[in-house]
Biopython code that builds the backbone (N, CA, C, O; Angstrom):
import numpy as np
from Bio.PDB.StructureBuilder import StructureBuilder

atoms = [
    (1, "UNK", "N", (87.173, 88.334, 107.541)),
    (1, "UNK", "CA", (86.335, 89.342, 108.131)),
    (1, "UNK", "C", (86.845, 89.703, 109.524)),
    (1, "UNK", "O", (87.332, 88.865, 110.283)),
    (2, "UNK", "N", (86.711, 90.944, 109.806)),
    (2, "UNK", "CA", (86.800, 91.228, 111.276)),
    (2, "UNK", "C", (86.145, 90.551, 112.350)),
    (2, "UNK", "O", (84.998, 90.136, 112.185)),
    (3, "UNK", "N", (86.781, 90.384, 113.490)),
    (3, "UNK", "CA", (85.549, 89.766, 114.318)),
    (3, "UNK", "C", (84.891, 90.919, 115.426)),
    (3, "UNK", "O", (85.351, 92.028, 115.698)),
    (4, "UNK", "N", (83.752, 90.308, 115.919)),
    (4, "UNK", "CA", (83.060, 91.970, 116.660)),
    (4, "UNK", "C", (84.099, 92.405, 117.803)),
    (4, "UNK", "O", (84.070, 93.330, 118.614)),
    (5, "UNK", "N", (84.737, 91.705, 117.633)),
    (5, "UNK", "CA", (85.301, 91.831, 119.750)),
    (5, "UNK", "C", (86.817, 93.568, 118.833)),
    (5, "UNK", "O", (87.360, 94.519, 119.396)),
    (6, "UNK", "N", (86.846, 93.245, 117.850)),
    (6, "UNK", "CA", (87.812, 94.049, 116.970)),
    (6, "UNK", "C", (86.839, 95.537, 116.489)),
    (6, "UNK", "O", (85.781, 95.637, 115.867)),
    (7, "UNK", "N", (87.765, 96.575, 117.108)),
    (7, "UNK", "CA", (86.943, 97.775, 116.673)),
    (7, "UNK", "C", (87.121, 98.643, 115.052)),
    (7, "UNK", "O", (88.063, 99.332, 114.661)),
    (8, "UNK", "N", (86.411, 98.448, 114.669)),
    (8, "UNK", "CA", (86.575, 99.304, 113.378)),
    (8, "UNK", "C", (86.890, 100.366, 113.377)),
    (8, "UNK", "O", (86.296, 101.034, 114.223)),
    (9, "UNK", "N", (87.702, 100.972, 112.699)),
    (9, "UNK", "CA", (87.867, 102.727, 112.519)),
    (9, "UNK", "C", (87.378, 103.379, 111.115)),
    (9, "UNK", "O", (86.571, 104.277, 110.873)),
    (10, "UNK", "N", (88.236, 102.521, 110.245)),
    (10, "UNK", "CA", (87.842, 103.238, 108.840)),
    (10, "UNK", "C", (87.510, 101.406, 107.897)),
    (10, "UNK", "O", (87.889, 100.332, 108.365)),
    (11, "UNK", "N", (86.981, 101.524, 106.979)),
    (11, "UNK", "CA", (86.529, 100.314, 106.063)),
    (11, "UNK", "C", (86.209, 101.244, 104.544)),
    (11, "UNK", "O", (85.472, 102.212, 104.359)),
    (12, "UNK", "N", (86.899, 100.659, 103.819)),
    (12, "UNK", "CA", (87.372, 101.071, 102.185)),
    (12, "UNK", "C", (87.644, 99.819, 101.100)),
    (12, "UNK", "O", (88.296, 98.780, 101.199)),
    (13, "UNK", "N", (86.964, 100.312, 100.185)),
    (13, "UNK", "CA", (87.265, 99.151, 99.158)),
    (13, "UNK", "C", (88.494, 99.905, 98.271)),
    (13, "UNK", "O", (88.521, 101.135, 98.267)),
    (14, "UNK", "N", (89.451, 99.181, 97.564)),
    (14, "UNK", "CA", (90.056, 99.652, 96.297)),
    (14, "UNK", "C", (90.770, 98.806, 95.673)),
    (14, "UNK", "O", (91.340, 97.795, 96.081)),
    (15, "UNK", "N", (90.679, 99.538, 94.069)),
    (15, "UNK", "CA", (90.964, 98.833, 93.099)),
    (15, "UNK", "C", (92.733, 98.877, 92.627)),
    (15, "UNK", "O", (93.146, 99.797, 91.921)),
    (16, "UNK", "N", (93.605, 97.829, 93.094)),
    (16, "UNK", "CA", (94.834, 98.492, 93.565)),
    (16, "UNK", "C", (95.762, 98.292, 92.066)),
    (16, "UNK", "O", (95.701, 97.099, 91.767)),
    (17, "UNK", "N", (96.289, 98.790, 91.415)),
    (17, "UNK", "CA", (97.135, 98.535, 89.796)),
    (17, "UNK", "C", (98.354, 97.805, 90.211)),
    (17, "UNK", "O", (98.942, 98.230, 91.205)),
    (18, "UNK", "N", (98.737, 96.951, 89.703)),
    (18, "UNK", "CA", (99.594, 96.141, 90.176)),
    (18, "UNK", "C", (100.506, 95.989, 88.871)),
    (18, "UNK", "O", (100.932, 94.863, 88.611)),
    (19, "UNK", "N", (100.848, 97.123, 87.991)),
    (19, "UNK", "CA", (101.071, 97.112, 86.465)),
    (19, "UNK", "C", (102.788, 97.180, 86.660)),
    (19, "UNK", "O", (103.560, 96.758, 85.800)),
    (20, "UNK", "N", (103.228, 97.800, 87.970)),
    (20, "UNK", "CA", (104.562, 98.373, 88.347)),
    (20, "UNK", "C", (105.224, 97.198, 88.138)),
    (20, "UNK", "O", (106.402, 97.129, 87.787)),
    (21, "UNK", "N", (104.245, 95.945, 88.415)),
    (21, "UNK", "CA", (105.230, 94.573, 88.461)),
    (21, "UNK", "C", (105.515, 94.137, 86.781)),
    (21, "UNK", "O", (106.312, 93.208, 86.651)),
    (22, "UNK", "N", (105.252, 94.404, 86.193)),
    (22, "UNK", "CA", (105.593, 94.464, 84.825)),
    (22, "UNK", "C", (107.119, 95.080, 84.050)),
    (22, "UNK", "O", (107.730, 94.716, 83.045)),
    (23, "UNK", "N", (107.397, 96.369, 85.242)),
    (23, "UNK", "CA", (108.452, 96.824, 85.024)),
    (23, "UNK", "C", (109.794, 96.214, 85.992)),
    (23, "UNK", "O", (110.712, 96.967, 86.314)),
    (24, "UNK", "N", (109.771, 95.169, 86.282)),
    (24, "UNK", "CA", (110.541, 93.982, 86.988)),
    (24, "UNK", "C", (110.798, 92.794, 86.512)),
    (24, "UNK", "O", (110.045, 92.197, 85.743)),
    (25, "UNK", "N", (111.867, 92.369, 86.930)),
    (25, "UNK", "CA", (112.356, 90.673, 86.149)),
    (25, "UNK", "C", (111.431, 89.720, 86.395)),
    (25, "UNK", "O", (111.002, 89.882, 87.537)),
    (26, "UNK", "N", (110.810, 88.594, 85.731)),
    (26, "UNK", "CA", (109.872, 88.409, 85.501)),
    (26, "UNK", "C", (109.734, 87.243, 87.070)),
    (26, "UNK", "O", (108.765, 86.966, 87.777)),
    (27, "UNK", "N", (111.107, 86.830, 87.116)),
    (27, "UNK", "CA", (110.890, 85.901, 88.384)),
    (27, "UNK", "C", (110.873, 86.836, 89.749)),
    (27, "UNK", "O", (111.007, 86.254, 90.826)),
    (28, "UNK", "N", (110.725, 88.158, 89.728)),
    (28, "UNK", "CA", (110.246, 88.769, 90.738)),
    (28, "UNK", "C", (108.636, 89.563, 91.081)),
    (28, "UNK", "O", (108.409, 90.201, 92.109)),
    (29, "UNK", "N", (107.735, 89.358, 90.061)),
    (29, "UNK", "CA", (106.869, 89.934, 90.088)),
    (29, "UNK", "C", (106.073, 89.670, 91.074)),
    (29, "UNK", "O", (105.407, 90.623, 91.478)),
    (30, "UNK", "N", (105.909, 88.465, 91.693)),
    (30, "UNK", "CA", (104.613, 88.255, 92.783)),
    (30, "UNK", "C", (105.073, 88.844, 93.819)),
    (30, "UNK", "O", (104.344, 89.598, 94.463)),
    (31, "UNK", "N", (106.507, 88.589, 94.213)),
    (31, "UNK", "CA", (106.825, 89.220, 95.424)),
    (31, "UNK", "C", (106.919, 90.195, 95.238)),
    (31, "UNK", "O", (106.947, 90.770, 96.326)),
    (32, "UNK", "N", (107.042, 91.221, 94.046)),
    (32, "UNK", "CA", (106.858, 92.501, 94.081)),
    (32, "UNK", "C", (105.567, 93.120, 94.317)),
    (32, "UNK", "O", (105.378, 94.290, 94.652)),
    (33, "UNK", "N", (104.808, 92.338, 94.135)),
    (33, "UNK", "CA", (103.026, 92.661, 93.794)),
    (33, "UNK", "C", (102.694, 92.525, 95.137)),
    (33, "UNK", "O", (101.592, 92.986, 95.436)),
    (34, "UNK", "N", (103.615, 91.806, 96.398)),
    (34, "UNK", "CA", (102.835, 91.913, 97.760)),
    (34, "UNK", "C", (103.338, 92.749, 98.014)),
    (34, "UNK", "O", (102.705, 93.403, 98.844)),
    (35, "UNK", "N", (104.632, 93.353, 97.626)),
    (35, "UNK", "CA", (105.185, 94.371, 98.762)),
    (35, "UNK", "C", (104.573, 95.631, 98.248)),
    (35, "UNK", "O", (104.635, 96.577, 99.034)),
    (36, "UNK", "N", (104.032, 95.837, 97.169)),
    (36, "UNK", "CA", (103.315, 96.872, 96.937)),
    (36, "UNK", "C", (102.416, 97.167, 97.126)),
    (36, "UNK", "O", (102.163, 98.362, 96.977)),
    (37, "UNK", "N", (101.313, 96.187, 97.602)),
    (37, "UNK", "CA", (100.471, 96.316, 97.776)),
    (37, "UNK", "C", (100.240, 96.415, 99.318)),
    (37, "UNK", "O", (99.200, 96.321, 99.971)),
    (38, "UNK", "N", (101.368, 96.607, 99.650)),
    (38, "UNK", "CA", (101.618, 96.477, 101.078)),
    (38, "UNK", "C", (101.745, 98.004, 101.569)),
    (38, "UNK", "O", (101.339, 98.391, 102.665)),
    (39, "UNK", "N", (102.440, 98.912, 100.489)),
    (39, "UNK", "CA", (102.671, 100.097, 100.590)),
    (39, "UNK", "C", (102.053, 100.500, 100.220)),
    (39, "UNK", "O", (101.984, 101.530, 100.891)),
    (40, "UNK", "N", (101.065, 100.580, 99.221)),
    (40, "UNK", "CA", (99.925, 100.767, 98.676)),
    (40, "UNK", "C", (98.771, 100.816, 99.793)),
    (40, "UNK", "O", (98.055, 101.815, 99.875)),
    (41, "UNK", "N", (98.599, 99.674, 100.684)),
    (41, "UNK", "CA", (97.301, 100.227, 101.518)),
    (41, "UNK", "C", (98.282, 101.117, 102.630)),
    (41, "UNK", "O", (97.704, 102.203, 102.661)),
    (42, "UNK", "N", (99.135, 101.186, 103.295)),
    (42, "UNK", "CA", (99.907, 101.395, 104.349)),
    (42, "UNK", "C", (99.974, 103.076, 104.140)),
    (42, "UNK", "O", (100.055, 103.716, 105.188)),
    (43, "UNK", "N", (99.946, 103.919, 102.751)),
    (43, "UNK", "CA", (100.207, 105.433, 102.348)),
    (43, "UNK", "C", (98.702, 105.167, 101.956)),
    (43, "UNK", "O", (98.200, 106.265, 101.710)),
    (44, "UNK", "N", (97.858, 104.244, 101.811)),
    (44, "UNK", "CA", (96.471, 105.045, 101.493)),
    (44, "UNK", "C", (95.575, 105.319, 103.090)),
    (44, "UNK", "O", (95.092, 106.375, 103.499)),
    (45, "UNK", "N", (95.581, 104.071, 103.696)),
    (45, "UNK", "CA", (95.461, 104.020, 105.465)),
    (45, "UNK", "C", (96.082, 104.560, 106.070)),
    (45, "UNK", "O", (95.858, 104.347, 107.262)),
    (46, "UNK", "N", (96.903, 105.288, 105.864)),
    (46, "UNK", "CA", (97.407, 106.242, 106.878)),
    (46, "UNK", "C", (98.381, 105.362, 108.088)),
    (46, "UNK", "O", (98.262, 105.691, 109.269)),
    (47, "UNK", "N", (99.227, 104.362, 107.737)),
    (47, "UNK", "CA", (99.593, 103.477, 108.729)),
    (47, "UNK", "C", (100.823, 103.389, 108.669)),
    (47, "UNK", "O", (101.302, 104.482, 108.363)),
    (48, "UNK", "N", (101.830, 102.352, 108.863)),
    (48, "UNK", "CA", (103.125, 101.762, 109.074)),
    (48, "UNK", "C", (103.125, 100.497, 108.562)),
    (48, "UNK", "O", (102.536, 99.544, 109.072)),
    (49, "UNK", "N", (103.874, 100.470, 107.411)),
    (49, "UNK", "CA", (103.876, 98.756, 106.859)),
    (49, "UNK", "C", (103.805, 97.742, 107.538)),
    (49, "UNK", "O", (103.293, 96.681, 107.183)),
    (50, "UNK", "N", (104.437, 98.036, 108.829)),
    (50, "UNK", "CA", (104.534, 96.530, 109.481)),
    (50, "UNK", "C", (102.964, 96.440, 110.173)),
    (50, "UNK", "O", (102.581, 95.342, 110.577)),
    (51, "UNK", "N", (102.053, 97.666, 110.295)),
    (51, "UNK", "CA", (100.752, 97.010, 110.432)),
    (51, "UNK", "C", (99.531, 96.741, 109.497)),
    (51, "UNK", "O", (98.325, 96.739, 109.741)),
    (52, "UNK", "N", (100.226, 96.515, 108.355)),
    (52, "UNK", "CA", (99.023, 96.167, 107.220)),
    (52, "UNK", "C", (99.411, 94.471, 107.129)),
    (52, "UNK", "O", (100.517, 94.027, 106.820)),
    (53, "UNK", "N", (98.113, 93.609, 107.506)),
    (53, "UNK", "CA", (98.252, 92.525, 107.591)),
    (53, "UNK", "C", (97.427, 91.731, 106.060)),
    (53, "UNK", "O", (96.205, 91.769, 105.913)),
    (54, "UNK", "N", (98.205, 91.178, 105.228)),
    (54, "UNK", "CA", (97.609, 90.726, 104.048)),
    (54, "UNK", "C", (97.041, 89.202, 104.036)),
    (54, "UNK", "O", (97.826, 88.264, 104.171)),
    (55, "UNK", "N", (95.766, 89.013, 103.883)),
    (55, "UNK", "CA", (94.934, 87.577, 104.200)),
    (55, "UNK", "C", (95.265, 86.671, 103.573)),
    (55, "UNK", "O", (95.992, 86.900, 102.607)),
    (56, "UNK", "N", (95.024, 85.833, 103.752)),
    (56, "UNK", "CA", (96.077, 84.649, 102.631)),
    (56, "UNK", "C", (94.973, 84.323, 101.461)),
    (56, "UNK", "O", (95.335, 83.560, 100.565)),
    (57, "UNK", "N", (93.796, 84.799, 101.428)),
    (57, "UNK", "CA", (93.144, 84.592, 99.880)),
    (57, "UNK", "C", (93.514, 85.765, 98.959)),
    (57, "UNK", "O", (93.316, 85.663, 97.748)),
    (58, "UNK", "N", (94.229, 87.261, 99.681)),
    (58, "UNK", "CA", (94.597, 87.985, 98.805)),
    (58, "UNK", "C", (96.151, 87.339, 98.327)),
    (58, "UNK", "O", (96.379, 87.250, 97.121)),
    (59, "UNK", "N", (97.060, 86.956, 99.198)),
    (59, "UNK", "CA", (98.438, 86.134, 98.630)),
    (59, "UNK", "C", (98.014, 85.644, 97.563)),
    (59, "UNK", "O", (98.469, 85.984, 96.471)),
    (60, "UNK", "N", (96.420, 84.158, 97.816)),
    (60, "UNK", "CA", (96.546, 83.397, 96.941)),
    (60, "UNK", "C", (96.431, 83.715, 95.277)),
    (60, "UNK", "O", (96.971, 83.223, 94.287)),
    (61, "UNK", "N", (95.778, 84.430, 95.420)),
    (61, "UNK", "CA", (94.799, 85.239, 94.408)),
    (61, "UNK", "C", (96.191, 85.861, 93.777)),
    (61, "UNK", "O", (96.757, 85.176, 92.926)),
    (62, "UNK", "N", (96.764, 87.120, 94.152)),
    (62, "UNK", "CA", (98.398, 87.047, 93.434)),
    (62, "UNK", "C", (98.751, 86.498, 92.917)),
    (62, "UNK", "O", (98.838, 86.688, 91.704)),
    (63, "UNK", "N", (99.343, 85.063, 93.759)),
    (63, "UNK", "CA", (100.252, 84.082, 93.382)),
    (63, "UNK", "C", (99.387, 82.756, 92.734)),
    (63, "UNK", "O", (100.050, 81.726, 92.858)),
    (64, "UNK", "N", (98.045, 82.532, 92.064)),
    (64, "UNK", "CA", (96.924, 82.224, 90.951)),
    (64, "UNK", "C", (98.051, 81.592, 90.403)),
    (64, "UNK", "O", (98.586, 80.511, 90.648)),
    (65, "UNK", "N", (98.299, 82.490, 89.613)),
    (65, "UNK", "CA", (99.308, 82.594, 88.191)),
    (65, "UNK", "C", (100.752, 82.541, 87.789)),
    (65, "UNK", "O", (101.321, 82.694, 86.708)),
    (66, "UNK", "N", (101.289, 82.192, 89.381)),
    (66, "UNK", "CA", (102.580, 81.823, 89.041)),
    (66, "UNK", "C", (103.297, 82.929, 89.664)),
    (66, "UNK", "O", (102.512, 83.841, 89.922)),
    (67, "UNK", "N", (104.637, 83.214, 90.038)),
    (67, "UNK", "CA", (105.655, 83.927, 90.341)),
    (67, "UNK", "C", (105.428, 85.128, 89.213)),
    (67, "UNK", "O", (105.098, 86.267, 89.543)),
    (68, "UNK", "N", (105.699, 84.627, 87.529)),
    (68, "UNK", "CA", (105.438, 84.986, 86.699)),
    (68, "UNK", "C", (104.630, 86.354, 86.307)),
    (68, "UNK", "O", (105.110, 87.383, 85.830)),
    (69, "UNK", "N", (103.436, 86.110, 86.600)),
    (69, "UNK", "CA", (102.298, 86.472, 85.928)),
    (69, "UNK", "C", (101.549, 86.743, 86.911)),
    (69, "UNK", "O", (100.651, 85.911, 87.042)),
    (70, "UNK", "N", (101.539, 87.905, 87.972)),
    (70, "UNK", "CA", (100.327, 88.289, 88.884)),
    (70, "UNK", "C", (99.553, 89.018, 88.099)),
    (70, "UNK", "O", (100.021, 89.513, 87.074)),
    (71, "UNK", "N", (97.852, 89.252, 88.567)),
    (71, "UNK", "CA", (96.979, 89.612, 88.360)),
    (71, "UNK", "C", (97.597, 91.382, 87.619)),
    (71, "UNK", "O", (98.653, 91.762, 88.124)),
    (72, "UNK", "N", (97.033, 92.246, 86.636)),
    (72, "UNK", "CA", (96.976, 93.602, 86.738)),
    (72, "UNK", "C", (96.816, 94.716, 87.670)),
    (72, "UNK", "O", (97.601, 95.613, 87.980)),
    (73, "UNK", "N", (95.542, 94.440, 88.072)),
    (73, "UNK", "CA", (94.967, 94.661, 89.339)),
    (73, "UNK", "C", (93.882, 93.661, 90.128)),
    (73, "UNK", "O", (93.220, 92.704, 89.726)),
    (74, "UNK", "N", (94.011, 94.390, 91.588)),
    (74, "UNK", "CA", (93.266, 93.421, 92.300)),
    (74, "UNK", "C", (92.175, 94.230, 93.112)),
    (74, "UNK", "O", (92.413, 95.410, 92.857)),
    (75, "UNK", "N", (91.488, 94.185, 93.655)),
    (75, "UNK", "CA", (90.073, 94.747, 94.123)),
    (75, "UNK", "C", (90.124, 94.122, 95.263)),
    (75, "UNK", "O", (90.076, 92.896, 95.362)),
    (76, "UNK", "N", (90.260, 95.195, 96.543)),
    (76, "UNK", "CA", (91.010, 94.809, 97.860)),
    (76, "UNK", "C", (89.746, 95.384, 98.463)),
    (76, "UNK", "O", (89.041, 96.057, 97.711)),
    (77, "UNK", "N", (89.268, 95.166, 100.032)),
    (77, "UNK", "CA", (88.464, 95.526, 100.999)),
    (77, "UNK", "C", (89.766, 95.940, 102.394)),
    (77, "UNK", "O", (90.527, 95.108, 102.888)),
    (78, "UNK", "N", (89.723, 96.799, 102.610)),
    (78, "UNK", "CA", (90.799, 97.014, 103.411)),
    (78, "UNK", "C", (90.509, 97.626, 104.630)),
    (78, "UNK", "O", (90.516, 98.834, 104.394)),
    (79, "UNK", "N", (90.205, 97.398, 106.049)),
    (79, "UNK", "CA", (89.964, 97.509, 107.409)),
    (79, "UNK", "C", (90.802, 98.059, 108.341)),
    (79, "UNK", "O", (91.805, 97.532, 108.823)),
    (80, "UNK", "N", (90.326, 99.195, 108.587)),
    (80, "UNK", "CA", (91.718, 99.588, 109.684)),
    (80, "UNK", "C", (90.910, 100.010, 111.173)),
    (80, "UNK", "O", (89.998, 100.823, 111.319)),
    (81, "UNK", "N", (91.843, 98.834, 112.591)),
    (81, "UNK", "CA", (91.243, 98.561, 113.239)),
    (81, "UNK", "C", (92.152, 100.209, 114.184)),
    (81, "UNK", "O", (92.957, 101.108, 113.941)),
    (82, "UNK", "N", (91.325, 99.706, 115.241)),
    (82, "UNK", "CA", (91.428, 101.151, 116.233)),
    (82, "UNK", "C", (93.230, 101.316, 116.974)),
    (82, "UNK", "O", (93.846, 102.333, 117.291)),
    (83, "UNK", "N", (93.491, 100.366, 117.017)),
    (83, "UNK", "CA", (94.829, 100.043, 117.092)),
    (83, "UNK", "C", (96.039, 100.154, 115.896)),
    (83, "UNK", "O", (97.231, 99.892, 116.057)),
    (84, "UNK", "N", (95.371, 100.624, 114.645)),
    (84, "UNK", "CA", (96.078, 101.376, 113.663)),
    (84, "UNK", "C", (96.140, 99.959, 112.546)),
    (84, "UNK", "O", (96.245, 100.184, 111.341)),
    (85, "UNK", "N", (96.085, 98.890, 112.929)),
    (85, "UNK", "CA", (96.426, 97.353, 111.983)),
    (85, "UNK", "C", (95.453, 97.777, 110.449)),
    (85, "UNK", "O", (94.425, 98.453, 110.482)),
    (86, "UNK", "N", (95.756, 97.493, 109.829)),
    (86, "UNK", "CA", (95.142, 97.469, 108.821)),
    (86, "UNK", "C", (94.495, 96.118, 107.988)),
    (86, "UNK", "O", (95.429, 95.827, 107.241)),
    (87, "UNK", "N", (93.876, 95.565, 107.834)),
    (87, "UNK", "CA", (93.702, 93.780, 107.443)),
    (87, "UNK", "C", (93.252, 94.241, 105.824)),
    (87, "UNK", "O", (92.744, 95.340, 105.599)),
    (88, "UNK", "N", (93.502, 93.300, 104.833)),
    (88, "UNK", "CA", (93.475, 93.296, 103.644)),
    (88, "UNK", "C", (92.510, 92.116, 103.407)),
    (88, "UNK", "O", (92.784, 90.946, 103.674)),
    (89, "UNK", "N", (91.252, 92.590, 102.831)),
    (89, "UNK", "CA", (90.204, 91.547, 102.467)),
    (89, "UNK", "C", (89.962, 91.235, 100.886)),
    (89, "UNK", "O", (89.369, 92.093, 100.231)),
    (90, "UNK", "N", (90.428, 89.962, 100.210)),
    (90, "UNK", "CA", (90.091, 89.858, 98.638)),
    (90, "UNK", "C", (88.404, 90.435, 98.433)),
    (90, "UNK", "O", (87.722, 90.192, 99.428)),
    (91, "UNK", "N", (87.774, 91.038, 97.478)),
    (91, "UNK", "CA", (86.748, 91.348, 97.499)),
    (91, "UNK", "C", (86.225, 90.525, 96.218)),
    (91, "UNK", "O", (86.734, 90.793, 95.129)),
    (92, "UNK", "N", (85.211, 89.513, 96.305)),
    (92, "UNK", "CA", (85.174, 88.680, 95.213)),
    (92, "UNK", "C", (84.445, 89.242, 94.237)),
    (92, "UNK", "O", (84.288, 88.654, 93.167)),
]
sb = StructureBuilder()
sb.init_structure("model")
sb.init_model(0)
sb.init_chain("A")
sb.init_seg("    ")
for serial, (resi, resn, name, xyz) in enumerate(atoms, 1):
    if name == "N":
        sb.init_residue(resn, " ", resi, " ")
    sb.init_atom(name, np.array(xyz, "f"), 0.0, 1.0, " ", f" {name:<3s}", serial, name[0])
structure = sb.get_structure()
């Protein structure tokens, strides 16, 4: 979660398809599934990759299932602070 002292700008949930990793060698899929999802909030937030920061229960949640086998999709809460950062929240 954000903390108060951190200003909010925009707050969005989405449901992100993570199916692209399917069309990749199979020992690359998780790391494909972060970097997409990396570009994925970064062209939906309006930002710069290097400020979309991904939480480590959304990593974990990915990487569940192995290198192998990430999730289809994942159901993200995504925060973009006034300073342009973007934070990535698992939404349970």
């Amino acid at each position: 979660m954000a903390s108060e002292s951190e200003e909010i700008e925009l707050e969005r949930v989405y449901t992100v398809p993570l199916r692209i990793t399917r069309f990749v060698p199979r020992t690359k899929r998780a790391p494909r599934a972060i970097r997409f999802l990396r570009d994925f909030m970064a062209r939906h937030m309006k930002t710069d990759v290097e400020k979309v920061k991904i939480m480590p229960e959304v990593n974990e949640y990915i990487w569940s299932r192995g290198i192998e086998k990430p999730p289809r999709k994942i159901r993200v809460r995504a925060v973009k602070l006034k300073d342009g950062t973007v934070k990535v929240y698992l939404v349970p």
